[in-house]
Z-matrix of the N, CA and C atoms (Angstrom, degrees):
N
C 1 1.447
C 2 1.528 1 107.78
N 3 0.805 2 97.36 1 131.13
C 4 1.953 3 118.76 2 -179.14
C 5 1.871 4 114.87 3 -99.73
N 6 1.680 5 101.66 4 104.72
C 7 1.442 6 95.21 5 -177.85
C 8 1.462 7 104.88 6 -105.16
N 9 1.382 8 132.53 7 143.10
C 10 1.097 9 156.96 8 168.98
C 11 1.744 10 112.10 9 -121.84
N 12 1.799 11 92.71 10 127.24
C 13 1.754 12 102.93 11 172.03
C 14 1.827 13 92.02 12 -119.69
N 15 1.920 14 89.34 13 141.97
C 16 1.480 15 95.96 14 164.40
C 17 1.503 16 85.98 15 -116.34
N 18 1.607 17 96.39 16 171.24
C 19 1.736 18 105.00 17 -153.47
C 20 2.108 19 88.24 18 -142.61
N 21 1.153 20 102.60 19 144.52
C 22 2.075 21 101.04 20 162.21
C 23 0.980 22 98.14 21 -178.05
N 24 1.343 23 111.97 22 -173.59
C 25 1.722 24 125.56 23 178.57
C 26 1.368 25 117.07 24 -88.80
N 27 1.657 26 118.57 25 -7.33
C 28 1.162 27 132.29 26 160.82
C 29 1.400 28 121.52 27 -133.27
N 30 1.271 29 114.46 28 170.99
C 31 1.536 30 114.73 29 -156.19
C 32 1.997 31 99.21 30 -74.36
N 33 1.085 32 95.08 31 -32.77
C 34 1.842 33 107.89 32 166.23
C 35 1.087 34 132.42 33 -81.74
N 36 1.249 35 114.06 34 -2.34
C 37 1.593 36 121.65 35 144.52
C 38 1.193 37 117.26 36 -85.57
N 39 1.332 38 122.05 37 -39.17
C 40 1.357 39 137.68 38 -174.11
C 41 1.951 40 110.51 39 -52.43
N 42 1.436 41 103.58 40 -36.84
C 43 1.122 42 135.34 41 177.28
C 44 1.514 43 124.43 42 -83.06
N 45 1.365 44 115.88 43 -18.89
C 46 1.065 45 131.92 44 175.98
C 47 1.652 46 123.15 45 -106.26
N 48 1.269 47 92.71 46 -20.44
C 49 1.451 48 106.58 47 154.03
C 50 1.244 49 114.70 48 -83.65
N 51 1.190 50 144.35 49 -45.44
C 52 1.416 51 133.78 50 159.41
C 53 1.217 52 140.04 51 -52.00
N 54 1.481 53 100.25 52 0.73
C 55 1.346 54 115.56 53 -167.40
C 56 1.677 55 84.32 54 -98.08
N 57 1.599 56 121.72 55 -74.24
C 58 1.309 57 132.30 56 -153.96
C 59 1.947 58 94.73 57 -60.51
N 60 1.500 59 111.64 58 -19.14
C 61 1.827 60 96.51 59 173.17
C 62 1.451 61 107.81 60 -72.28
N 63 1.265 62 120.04 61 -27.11
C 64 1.288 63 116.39 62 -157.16
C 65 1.546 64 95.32 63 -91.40
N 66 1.265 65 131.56 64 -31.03
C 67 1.563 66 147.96 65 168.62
C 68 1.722 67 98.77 66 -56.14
N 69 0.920 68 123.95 67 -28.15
C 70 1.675 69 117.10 68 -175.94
C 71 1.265 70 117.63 69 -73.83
N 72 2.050 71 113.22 70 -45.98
C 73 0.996 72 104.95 71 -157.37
C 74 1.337 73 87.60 72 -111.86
N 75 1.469 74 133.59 73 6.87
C 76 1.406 75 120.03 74 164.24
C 77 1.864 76 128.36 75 -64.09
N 78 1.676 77 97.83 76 146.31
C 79 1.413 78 86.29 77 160.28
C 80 0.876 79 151.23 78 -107.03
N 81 1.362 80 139.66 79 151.44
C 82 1.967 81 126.18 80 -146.58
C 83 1.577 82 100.88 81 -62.09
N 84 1.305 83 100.40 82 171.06
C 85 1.463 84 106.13 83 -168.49
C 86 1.164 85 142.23 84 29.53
N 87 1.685 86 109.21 85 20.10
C 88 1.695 87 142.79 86 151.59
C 89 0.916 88 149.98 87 -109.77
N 90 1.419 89 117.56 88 47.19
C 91 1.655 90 128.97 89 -160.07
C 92 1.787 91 94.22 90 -63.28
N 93 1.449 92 90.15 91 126.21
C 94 1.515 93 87.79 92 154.08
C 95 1.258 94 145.41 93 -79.71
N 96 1.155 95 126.15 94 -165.19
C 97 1.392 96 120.79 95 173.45
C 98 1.787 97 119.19 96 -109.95
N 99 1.084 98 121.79 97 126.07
C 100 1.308 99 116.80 98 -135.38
C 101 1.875 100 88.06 99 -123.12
N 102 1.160 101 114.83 100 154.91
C 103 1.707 102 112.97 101 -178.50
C 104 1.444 103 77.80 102 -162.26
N 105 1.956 104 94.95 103 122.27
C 106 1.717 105 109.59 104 160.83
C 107 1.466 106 105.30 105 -94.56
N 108 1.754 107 108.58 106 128.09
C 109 1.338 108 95.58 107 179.88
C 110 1.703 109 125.80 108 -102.81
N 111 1.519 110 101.56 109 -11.74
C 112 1.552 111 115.15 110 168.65
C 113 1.579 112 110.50 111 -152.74
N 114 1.517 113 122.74 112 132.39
C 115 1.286 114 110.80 113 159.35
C 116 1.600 115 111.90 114 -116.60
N 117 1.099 116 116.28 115 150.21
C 118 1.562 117 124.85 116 -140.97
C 119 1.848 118 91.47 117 -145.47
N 120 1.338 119 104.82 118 143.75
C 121 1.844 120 122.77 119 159.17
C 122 1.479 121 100.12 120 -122.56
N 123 1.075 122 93.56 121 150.45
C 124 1.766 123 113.54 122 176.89
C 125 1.843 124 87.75 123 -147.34
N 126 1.724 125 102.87 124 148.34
C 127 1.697 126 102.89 125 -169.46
C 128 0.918 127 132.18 126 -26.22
N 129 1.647 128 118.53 127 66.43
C 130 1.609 129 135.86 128 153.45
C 131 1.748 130 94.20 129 113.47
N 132 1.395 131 120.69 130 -11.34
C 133 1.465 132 104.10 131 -174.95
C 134 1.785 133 106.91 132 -95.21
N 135 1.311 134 129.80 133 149.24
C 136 1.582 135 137.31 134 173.94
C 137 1.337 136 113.93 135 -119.85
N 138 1.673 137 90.90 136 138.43
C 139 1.589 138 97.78 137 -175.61
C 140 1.319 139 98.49 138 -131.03
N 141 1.450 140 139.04 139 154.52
C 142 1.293 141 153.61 140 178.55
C 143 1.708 142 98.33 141 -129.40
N 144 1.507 143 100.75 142 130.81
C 145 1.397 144 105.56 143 163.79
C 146 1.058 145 102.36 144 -131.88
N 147 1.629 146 116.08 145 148.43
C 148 1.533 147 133.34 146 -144.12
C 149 1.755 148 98.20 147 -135.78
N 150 0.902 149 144.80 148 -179.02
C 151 1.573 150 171.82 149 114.21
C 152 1.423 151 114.63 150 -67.19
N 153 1.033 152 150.10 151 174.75
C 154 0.958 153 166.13 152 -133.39
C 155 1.790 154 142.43 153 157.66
N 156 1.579 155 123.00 154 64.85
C 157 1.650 156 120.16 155 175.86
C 158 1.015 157 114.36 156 -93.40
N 159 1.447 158 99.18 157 118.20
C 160 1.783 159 101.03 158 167.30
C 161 1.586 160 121.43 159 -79.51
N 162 1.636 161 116.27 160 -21.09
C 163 1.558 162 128.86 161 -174.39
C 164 1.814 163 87.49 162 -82.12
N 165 1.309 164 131.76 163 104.94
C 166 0.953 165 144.88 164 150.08
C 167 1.300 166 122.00 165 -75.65
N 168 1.626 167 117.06 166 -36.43
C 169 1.420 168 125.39 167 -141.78
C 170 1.760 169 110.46 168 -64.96
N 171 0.820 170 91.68 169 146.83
C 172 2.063 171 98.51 170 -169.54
C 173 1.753 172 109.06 171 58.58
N 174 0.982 173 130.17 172 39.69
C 175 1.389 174 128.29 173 170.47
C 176 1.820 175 100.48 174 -134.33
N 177 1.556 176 87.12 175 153.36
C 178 1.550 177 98.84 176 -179.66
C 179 1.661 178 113.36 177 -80.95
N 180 1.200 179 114.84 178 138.98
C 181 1.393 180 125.00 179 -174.90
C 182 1.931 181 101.88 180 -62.17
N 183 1.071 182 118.29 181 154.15
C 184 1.361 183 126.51 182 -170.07
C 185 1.672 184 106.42 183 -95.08
């Protein structure tokens, strides 16, 4: 299992950074399947931590 945190000053940055980590190490024409499992503030900063499957194949998209 593969954990990834996106981090910002808002909960939509926070989210948008997790998006472009998961955009780096993905491969084209393989979006994975992605599960956020908590998003969290600590004094004004947000973090999202995510899951991460890249073996999609024969499963229903979420």
């Amino acid at each position: 299992m593969t954990f990834f945190v996106g981090t910002g000053p808002t909960e939509l940055h926070a989210h948008i950074d997790l998006d472009h980590r998961i955009t780096a190490i993905s491969q084209p024409g393989t979006p994975p399947a992605v599960t956020v499992l908590d998003v969290t503030c600590s004094d004004g900063h947000w973090a999202v931590l995510a899951t991460l499957n890249t073996d999609t194949t024969g499963k229903e998209p979420r």
